[in-house]
MARFIVO-250523 format. One record per residue (C-alpha): x, y, z; residue in one letter. Coordinates in steps of 0.001 Angstrom, whole numbers, m for minus. Each point is the difference from the previous one (the first is absolute). Example, Ala and Ser with C-alpha at 12.3 -4.5 7.8 and 13.67 -1.06 7.14 Angstrom:
NODE|px|py|pz|marvex
NODE|12300|m4500|7800|A
NODE|1370|3440|m660|S
//
This chain:
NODE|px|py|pz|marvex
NODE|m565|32691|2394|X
NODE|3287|m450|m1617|X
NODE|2623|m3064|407|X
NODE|1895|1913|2027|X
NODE|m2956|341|2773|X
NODE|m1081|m3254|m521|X
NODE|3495|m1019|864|X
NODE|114|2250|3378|X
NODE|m3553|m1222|1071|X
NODE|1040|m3952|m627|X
NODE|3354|972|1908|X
NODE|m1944|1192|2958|X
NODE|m2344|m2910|131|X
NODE|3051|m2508|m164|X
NODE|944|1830|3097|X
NODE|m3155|m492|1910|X
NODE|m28|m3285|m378|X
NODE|3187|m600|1851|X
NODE|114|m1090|3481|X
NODE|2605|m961|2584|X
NODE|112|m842|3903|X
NODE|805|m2579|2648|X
NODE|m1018|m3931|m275|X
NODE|m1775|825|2934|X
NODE|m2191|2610|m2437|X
NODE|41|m2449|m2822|X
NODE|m2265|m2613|1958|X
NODE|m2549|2587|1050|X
NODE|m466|475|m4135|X
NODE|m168|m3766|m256|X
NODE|m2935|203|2866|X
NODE|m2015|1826|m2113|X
NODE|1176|m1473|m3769|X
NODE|1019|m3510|454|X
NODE|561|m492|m3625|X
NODE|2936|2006|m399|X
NODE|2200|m2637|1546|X
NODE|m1421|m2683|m2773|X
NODE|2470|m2081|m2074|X
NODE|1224|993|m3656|X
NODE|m2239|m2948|m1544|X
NODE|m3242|1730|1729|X
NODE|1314|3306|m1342|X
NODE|m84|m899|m3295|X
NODE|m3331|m2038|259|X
NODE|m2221|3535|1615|X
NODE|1902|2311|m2233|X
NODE|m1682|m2255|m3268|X
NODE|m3402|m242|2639|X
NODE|m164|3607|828|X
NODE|454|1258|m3805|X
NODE|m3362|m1523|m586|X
NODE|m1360|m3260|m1097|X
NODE|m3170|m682|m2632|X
NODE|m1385|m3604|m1329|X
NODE|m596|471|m3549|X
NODE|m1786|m3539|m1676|X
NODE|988|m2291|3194|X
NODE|3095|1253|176|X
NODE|2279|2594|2434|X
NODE|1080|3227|m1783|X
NODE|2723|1553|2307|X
NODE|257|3723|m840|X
NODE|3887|283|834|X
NODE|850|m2233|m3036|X
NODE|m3081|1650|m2584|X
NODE|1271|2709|m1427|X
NODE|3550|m1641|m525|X
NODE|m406|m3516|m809|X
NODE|m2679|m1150|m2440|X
NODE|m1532|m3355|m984|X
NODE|1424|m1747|3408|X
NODE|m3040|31|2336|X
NODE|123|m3783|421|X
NODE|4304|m198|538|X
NODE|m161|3107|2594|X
NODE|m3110|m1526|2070|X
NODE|2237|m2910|123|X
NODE|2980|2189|993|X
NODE|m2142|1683|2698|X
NODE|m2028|m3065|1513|X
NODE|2531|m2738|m365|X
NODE|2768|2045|1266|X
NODE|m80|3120|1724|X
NODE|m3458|m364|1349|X
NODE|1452|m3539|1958|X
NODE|3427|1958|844|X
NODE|m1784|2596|1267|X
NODE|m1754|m2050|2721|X
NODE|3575|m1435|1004|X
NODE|m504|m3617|m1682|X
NODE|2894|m1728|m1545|X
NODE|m204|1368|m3563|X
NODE|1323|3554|1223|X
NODE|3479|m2630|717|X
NODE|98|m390|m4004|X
NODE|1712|2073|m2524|X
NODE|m2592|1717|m2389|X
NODE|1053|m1397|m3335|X
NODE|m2084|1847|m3126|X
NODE|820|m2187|m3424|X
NODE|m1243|813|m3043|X
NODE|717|1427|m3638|X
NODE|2616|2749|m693|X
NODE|m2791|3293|m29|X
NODE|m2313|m1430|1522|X
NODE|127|2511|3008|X
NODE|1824|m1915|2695|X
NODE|2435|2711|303|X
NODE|m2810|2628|65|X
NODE|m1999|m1567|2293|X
NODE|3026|m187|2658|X
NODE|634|4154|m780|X
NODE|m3811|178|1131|X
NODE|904|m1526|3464|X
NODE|3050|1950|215|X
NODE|m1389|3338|m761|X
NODE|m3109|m972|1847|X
NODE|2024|m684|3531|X
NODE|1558|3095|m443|X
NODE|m3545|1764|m1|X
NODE|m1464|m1855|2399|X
NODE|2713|498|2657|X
NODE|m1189|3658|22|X
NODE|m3691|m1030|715|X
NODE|m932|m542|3163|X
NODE|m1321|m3893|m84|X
NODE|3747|m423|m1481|X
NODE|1925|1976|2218|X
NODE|3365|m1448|706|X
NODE|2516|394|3533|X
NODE|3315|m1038|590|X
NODE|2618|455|1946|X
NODE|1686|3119|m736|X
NODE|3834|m222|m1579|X
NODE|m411|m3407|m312|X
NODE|1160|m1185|m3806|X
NODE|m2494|m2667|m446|X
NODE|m2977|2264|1504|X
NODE|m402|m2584|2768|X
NODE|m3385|m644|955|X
NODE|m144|1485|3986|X
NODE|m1815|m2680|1536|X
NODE|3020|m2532|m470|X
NODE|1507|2076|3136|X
NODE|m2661|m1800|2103|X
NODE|1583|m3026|1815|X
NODE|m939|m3439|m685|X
NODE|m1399|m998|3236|X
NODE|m1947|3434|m111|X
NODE|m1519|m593|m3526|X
NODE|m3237|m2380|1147|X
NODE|m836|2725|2713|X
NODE|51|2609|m3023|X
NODE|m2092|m1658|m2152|X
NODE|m2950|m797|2557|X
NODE|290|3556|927|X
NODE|288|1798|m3504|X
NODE|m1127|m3530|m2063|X
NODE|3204|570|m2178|X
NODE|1900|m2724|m1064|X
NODE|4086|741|m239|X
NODE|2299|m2001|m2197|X
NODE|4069|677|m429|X
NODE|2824|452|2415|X
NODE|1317|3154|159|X
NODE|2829|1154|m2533|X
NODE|3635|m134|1327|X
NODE|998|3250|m563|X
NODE|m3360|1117|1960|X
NODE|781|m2239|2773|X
NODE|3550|2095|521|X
NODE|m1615|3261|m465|X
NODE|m2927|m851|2953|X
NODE|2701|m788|2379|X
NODE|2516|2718|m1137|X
NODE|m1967|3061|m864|X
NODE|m3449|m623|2166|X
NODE|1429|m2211|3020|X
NODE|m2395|m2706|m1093|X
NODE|m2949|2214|774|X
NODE|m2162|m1204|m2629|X
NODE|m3048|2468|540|X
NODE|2849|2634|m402|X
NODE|1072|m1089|m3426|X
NODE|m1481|2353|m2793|X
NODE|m2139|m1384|m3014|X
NODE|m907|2098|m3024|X
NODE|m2313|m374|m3132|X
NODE|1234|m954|m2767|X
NODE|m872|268|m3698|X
NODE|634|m2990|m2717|X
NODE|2141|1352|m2691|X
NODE|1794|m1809|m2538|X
NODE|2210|2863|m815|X
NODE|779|454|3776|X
NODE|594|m3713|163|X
NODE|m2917|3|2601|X
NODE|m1973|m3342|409|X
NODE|421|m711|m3696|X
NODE|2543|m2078|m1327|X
NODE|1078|m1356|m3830|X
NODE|2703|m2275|m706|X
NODE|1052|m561|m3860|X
NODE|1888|m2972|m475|X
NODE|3951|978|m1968|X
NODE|2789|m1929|m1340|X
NODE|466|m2362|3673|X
NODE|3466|676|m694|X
NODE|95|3501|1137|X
NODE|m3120|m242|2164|X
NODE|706|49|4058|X
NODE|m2856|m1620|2099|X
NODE|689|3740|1948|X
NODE|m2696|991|m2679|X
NODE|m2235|m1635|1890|X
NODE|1105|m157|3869|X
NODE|2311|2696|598|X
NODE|3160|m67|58|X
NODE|2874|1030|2830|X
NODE|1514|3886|591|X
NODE|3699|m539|m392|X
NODE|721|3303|1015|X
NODE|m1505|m204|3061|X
NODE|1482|m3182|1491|X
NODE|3004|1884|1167|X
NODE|m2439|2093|2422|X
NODE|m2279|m2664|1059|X
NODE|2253|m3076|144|X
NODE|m1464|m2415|m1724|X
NODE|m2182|m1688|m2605|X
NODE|m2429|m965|2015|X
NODE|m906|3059|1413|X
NODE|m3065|749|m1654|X
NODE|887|4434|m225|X
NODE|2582|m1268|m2215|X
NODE|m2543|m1979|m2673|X
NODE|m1838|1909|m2799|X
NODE|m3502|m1490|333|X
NODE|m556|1234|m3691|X
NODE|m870|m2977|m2197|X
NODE|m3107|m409|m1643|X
NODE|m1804|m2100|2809|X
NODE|1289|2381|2832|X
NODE|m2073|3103|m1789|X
NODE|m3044|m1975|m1693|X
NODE|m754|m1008|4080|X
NODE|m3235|695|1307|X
NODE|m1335|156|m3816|X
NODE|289|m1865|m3745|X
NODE|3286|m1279|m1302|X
NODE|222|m309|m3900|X
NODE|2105|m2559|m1711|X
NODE|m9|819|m3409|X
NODE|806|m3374|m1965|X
NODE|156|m2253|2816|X
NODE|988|m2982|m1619|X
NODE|2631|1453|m1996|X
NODE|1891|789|3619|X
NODE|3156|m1541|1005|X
NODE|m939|m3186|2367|X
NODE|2081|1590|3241|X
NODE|m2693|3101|m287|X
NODE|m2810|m2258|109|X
NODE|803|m2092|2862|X
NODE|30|2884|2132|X
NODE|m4378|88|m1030|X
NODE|30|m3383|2144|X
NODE|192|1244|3763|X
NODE|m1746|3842|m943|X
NODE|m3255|m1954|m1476|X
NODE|0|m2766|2766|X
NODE|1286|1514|2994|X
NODE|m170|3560|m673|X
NODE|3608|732|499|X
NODE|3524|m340|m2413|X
NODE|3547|m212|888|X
NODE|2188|3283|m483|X
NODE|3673|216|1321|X
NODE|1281|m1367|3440|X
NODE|m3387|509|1587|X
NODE|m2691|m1828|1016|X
NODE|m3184|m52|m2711|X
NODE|m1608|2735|m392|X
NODE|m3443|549|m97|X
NODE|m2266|1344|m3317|X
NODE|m3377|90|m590|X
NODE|m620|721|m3602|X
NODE|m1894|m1283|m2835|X
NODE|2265|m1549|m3051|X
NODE|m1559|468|m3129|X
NODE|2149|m1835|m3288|X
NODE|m795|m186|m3223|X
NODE|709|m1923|m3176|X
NODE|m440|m1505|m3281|X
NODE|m1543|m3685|m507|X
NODE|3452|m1252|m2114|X
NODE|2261|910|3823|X
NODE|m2853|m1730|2252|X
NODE|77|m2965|m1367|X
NODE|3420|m800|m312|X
NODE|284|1487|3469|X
NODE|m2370|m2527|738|X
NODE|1934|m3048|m1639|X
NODE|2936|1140|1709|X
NODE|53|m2350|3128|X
NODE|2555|2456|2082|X
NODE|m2997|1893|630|X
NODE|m2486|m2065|1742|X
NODE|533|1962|2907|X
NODE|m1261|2763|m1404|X
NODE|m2736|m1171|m2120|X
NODE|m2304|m758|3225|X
NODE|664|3394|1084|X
NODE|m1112|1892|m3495|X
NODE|m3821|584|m700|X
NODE|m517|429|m3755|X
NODE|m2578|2764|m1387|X
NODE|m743|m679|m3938|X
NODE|m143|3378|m1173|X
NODE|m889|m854|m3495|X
NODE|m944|2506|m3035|X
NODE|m3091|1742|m81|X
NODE|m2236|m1890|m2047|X
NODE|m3175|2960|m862|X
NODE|m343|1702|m3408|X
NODE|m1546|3145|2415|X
NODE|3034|m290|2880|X
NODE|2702|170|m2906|X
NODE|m980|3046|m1420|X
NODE|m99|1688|3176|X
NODE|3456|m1209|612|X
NODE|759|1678|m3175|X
NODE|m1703|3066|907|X
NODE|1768|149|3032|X
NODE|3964|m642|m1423|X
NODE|m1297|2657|m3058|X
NODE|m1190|2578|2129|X
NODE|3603|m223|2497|X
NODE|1886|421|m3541|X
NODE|914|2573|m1963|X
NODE|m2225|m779|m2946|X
NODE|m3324|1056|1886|X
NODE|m606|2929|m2242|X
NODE|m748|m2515|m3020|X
NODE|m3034|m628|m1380|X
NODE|m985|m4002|471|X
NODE|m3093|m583|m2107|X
NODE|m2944|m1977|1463|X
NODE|421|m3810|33|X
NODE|3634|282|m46|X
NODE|1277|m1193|2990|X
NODE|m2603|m2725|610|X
NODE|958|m1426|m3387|X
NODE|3388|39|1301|X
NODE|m696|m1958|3138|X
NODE|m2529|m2376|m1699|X
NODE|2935|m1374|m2036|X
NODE|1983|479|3896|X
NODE|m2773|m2227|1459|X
NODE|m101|m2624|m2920|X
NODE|4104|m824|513|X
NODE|m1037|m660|3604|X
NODE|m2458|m2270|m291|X
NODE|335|m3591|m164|X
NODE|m2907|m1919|m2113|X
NODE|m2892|m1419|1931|X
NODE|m941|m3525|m317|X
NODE|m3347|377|m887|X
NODE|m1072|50|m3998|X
NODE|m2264|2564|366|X
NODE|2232|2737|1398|X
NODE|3075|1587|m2022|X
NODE|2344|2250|1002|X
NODE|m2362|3277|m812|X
NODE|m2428|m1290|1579|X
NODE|1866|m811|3239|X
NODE|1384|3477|m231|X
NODE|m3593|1482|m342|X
NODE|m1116|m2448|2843|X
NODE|3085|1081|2104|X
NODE|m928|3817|m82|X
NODE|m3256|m715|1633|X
NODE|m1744|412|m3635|X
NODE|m3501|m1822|658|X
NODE|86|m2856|m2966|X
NODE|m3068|m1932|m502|X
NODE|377|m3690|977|X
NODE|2722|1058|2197|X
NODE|m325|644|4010|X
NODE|2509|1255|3142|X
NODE|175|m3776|572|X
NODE|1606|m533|m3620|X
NODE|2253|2771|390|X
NODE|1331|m1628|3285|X
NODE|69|m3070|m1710|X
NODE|1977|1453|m2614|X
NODE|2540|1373|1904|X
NODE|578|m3553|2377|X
NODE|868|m1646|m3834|X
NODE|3760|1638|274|X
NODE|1377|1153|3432|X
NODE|2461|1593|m1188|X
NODE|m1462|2132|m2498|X
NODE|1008|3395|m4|X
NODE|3743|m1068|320|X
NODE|873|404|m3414|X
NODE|m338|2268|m2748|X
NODE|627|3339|m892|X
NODE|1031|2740|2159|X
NODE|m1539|3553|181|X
NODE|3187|1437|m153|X
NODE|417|m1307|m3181|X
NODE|m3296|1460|m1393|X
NODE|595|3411|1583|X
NODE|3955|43|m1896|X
NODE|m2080|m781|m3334|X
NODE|m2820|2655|611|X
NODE|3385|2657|703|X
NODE|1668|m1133|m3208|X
NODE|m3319|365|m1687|X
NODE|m72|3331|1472|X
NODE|3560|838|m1514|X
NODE|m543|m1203|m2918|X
NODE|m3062|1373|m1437|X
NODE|1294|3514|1319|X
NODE|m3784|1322|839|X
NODE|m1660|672|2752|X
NODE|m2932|m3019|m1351|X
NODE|387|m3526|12|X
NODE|m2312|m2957|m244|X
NODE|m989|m3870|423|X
NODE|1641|m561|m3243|X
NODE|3203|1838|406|X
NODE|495|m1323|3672|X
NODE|m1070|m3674|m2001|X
NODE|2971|443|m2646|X
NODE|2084|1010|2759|X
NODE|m112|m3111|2020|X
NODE|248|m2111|m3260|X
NODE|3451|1600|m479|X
NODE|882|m136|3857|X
NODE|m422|m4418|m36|X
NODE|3623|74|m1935|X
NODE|1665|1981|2518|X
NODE|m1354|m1345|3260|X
NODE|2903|m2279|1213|X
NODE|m2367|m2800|1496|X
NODE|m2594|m971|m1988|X
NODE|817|m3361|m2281|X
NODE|m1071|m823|m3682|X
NODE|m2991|m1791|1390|X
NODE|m951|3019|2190|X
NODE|m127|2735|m2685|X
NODE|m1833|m2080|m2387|X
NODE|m2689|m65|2622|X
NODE|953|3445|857|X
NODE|m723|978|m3945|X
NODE|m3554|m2429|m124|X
NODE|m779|2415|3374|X
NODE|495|3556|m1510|X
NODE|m2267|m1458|m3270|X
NODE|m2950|m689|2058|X
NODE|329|2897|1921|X
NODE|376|2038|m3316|X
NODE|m3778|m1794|m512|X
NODE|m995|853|3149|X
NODE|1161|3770|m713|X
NODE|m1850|m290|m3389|X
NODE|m3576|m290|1684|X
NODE|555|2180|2680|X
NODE|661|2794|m2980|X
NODE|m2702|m520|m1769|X
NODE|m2268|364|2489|X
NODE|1556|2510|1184|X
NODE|m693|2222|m2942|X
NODE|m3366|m1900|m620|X
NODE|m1117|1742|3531|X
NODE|1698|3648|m1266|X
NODE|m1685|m460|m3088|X
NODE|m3767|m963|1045|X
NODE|m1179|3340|1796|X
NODE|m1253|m550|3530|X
NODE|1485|m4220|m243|X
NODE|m1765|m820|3476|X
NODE|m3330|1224|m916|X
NODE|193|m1471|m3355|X
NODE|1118|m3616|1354|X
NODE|m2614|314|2528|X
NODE|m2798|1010|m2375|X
NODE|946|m3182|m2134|X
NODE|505|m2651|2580|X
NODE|m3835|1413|1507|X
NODE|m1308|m428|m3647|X
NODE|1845|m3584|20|X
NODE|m1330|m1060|3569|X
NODE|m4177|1356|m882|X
NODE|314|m2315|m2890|X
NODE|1469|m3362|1705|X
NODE|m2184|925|2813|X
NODE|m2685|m196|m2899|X
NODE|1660|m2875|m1959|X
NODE|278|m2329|3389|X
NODE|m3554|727|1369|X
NODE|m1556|m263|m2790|X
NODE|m1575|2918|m418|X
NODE|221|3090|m2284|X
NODE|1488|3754|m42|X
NODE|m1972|3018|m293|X
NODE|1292|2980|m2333|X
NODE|645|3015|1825|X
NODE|m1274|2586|m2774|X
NODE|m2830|m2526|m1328|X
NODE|m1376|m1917|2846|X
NODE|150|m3007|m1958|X
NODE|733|m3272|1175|X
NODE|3024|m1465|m2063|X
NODE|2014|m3354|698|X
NODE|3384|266|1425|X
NODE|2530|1241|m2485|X
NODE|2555|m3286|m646|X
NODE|1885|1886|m2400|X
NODE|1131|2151|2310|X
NODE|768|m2134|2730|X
NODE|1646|m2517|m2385|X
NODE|2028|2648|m943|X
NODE|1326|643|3393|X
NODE|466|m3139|992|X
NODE|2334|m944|m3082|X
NODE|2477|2179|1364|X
NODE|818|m2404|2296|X
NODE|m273|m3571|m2211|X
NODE|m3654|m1101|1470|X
NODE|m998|m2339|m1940|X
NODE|m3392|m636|m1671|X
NODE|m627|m2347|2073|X
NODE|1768|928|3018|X
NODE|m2801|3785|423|X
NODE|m2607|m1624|1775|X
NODE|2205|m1300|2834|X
NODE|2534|3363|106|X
NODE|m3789|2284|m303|X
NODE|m1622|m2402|3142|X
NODE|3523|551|1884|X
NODE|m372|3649|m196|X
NODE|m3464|569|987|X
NODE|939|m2221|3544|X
NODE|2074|2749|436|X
NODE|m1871|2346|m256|X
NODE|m2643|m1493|2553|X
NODE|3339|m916|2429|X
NODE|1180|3433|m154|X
NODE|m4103|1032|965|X
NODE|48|m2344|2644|X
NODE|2649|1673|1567|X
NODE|m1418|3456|m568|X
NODE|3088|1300|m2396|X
NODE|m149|1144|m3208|X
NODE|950|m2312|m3327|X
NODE|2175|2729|m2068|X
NODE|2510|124|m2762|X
NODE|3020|m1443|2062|X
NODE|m2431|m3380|1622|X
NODE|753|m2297|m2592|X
NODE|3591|m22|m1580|X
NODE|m716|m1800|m3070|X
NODE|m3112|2051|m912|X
NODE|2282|3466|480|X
NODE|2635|m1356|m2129|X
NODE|m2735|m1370|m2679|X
NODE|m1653|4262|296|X
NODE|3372|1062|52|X
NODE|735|m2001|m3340|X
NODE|m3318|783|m1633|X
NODE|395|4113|701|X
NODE|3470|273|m1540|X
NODE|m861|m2155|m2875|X
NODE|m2864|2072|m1085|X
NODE|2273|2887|140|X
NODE|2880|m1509|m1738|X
NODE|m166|1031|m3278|X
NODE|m170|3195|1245|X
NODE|2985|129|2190|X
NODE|1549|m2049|m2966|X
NODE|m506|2851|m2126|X
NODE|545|2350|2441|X
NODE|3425|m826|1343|X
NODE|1444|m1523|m3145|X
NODE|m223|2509|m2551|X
NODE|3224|1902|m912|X
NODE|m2420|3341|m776|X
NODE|m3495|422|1680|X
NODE|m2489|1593|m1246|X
NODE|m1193|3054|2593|X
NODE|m2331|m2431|1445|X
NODE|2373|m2516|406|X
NODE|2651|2427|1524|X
NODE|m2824|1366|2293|X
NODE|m310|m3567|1559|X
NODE|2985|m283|660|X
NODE|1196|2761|1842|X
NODE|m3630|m823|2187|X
NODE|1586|m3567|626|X
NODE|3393|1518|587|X
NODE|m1522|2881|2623|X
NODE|m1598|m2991|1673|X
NODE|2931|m2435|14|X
NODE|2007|2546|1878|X
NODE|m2975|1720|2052|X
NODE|m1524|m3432|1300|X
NODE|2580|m2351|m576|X
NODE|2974|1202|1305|X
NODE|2070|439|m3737|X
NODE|1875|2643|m1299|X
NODE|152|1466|m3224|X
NODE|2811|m2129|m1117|X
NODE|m1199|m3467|1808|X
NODE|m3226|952|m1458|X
NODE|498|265|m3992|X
NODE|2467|m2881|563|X
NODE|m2694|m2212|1115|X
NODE|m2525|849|m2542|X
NODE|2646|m191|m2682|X
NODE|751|m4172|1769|X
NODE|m4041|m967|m73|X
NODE|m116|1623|m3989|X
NODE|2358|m2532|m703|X
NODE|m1281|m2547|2014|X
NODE|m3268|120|m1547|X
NODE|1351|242|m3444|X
NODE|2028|m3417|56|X
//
């Protein structure tokens, strides 16, 4: 089917989802689906509900936010329970503006766009199907046409609550155009649209100079005052201002706190009451959800500013701080990458998570506790299982600083480094080490980071440069060592039949032979210097590993390679250092022999065929690990 199909068919499906008719038409629907007539607040709250919602380790994983927003489980099941869910059921928090603070990048403008774009989706579903009163400016919610002395009878009849006086320019038009017949007066669904200026709203604060509070609550029709008489005639008011068309849906203030003080007092009466003053008219009803954001620096001198007590009771702050996962920053990466125009280049394995390891360490704030540094925090944050370390000491870990996550590098940042790196090099390739150099040579030209800062900043991209070091050699170690897996695993089983021997007391018996030997310490001395066990120290780490073996039996899973971290690492170790004179050799020497060149076009093939390289990535990192193991 080609675009221009696709556009006909989603034309004619925009058209079947229209609907108009009588008030008196409109209740019947509400007979059958009460929850159209439910408040903006609820809205909001199903439309996150009905997208789907998953616990993942304890915690609520709303689908809405996951393929946008990464690393913020615990600040958006905050969002959601704290605030919409309580709005939602009509309690006092849906009378508070929605303030999201956090760092500049951090994705408190995205996550508002997600709401936005969402409401405009949902309104075409049919759990999030919208009415109003048709012509009617502010899409007026119908049911405010129902008297007050009527509205208890309605609500033990259709169990629908109704909130808001009817609009003053709706008022005229019942008596003038339907006689007051209100079951006569025609309703129509609508669709949010921020284009259209339909139940989405966004106010950008400007020099207050120039800016007219009409930006916000309309502003009066000069032209027509000379056929309708006066100001106060409501026909002759353009109900146009950003709260008049975000009604019945979400109104964005973008910078809150940088607003001129007239523009904010206005918030007082629409998050208490419900309603805000516009012209010579009485207030006017609006039932919308305000949504703000800003930067920590603006709240708190907001804060110290005692003019605005008023409005601090009346503001609900959501700490949307940075993402704080190794794993959840390279997706975010991934994500801003692949909606670029640099998708076409080749990013070698390892690169990006390098990147956002040094992202992660600027982030992080160090933990009280002597026997955790800032790697290991990171490790311990990224749900890497540490010996010594539980769920408990990661949620320990993270009560130490509150308001960690507030500080710190940006990913914007790291994605204008990775372009320039891109520019740059002028290939279609780049690596850890080029992305690396390129952040080194970004910490001059970022505008807010101090001396202190981007000495840390430096001490950051050196261990990560360590970190990178490892994860290369092993990386070729496992290209170079044909079949790795089976090889580690045939090693750690030889290791494990002798400490099994060793602790028990007992002896081996040679395959090819049949005689009995005693278990072979050389070799499990061997492995178990890879990872500084001492002399003294094998007994204890040998004991420690057959328990785990028998816990593992006890609950009827298998003890494998990946059981026992320190072991891996320690067969890891003990596989590439039997092969490294080879890959030495191999990947140092200016002119291989035939053999030599053989190997490495195998360990090339297999870098790109199971590893995810290219050609170029490929020779680049064998070329790196040469001279790594030459120094």
């Amino acid at each position: 089917m080609d675009i221009l199909q696709k556009i006909t068919r989603y034309r004619e499906e925009e058209e079947k989802l229209k609907w108009e008719g009588t008030f008196a038409e409109y209740l019947k629907i509400l007979k059958e689906k009460p929850w159209v007539a439910q408040s903006a607040h609820s809205r909001v709250y199903n439309m996150i509900k009905d997208a789907g919602v998953e616990e993942v380790n304890g915690r609520k994983r709303y689908k809405f936010f996951s393929q946008h927003l990464f690393g913020l489980e615990e600040a958006l099941e905050r969002l959601v329970e704290e605030y919409f869910h309580p709005a939602a059921k009509r309690l006092d928090v849906r009378k508070r503006i929605l303030l999201l603070m956090g760092p500049v990048g951090g994705g408190k403008s995205t996550l508002v766009t997600l709401l936005k774009r969402g409401l405009e989706e949902y309104s075409k579903t049919e759990h999030g199907a919208v009415y109003a009163i048709k012509g009617c400016p502010m899409h007026e919610d119908p049911l405010h046409l129902i008297p007050h002395h009527l509205r208890d009878d309605f609500y033990r009849e259709y169990g629908i609550r109704i909130e808001g006086e009817l609009s003053p320019l709706n008022m005229m038009r019942l008596e003038k155009e339907y006689g007051g017949r209100i079951e006569d007066v025609l309703v129509e669904r609508i669709f949010f649209s921020e284009n259209r200026r339909v139940g989405i709203g966004t106010f950008s604060p400007s020099d207050p100079k120039s800016q007219d509070i009409a930006d916000l609550t309309g502003s009066i029709d000069f032209s027509t005052i000379a056929e309708y008489g006066s100001e106060s005639d409501p026909r002759a008011y353009r109900f146009d201002g950003e709260l008049n068309k975000a009604n019945r849906g979400i109104m964005e203030f973008q910078e809150m706190l940088k607003c001129d003080e007239k523009f904010l007092w206005h918030l007082l009466s629409l998050t208490q009451e419900g309603n805000f003053k516009a012209g010579r008219f009485a207030l006017i009803s609006a039932d919308e959800l305000i949504i703000a954001h800003t930067n920590e620096t603006e709240y708190r001198s907001f804060i110290a500013n005692k003019k605005n007590e008023a409005l601090h009771s009346r503001i609900i702050v959501m700490p949307i701080p940075y993402n704080l996962r190794v794993s959840e920053e390279e997706r975010i990466y991934e994500k801003m990458i692949r909606e670029s125009d640099v998708a076409d280049v080749h990013i070698a394995p390892h690169t990006l998570r390098i990147a956002a390891m040094f992202t992660i360490l600027t982030r992080l704030k160090e933990s009280k506790r002597p026997d955790v540094d800032l790697l290991k925090k990171m490790r311990l944050y990224d749900g890497e299982m540490i010996e010594g370390f539980s769920e408990v000491d990661v949620e320990e870990l993270k009560k130490e600083h509150p308001d960690e996550g507030m500080s710190g590098i940006d990913p914007r940042y790291v994605i204008n480094r990775i372009s320039a790196c891109i520019i740059r090099k002028g290939v279609l390739s780049i690596n850890a080490l080029d992305v690396l150099r390129s952040l080194k040579e970004g910490l001059d030209q970022h505008p807010s980071i101090t001396k202190e800062d981007r000495e840390r900043y430096l001490n950051f991209i050196s261990l990560v440069r360590k970190e990178y070091d490892e994860i290369a050699k092993q990386e070729v170690q496992k290209a170079f060592v044909y079949s790795y897996e089976e090889s580690a695993k045939t090693l750690m089983d030889n290791y494990l039949d002798n400490v099994e021997a060793y602790c028990n007391k007992t002896k081996l018996r040679d395959p090819l032979t049949g005689e009995e030997m005693n278990p072979d310490e050389k070799l499990m001395r061997s492995i178990e210097e890879q990872i500084g066990i001492s002399e003294n120290a094998k007994k204890a780490f040998r004991e420690e590993i057959l328990i785990r073996i028998s816990a593992y039996a006890r609950k009827g899973q298998k003890f494998d390679y990946n059981s026992h971290e320190r072991l891996r690492e320690a067969i890891q170790k003990k596989l590439f250092a039997d092969l490294k004179d080879i890959v030495k050799i191999t990947t140092s020497t200016k002119t291989p022999d035939e053999q030599q060149l053989k190997k490495i076009n195998e360990v090339v093939a297999r870098l790109i065929d199971e590893y995810g390289y290219n050609s170029t990535s490929a020779n680049e990192l064998l070329r790196y690990v040469g001279s790594l193991l030459n120094r």
